[in-house]
C-alpha positions in Angstrom: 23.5 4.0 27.1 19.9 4.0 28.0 17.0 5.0 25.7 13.7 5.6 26.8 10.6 4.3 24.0 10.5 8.4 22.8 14.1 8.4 21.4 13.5 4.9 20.0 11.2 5.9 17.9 12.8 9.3 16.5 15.9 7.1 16.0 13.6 5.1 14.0 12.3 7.8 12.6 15.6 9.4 11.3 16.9 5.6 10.2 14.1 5.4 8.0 15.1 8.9 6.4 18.4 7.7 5.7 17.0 4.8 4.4 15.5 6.3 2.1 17.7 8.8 1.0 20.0 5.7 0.9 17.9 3.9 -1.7 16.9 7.0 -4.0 13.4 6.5 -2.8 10.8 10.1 -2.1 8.5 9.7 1.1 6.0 9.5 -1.7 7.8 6.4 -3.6 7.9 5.0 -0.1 4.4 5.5 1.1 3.1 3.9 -2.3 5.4 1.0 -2.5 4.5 0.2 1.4 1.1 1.4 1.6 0.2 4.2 3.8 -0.3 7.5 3.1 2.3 9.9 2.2 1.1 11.7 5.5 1.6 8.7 7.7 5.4 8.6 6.1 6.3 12.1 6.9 4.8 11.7 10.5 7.5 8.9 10.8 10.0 10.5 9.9 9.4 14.1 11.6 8.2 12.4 14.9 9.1 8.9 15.4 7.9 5.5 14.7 6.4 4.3 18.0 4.7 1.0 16.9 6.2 -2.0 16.7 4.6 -3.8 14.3 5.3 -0.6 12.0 8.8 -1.0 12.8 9.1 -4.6 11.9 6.7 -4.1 8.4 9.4 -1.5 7.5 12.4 -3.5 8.9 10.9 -6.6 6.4 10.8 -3.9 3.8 14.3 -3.0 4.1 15.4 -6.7 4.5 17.1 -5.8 7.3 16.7 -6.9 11.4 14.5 -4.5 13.6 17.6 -3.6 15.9 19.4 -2.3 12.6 16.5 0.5 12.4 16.4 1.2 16.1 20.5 2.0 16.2 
């Protein structure tokens, strides 16, 4: 299956909102623990994570490999 880099990053997106669901964790908790405005977190999760230095910062956070958060 083929993906282009604009469902990439909404699967990223919606990973990360299982993640946190997962762990418990508010978009607030998250945005605190990791930094960013609860804004940026919510854009993330409603429209993608694009960058790919964001995706491996949140991959480390999650102790888990990049490609786990992309499928």
């Amino acid at each position: 299956m083929e993906h282009n880099n604009q469902d990439l990053g909404l699967v990223a997106g919606a990973k990360l909102k299982c993640l946190l669901k997962e762990r418990g964790m508010t978009q607030e908790d998250f945005a605190d623990e990791f930094g960013v405005d609860v804004r940026t977190i919510r854009r993330w999760v409603k429209g993608g994570v694009y960058d790919l230095r964001q995706l491996q910062q949140i991959a480390d956070f999650f102790e888990m490999d990049v490609f786990a958060i992309l499928s």
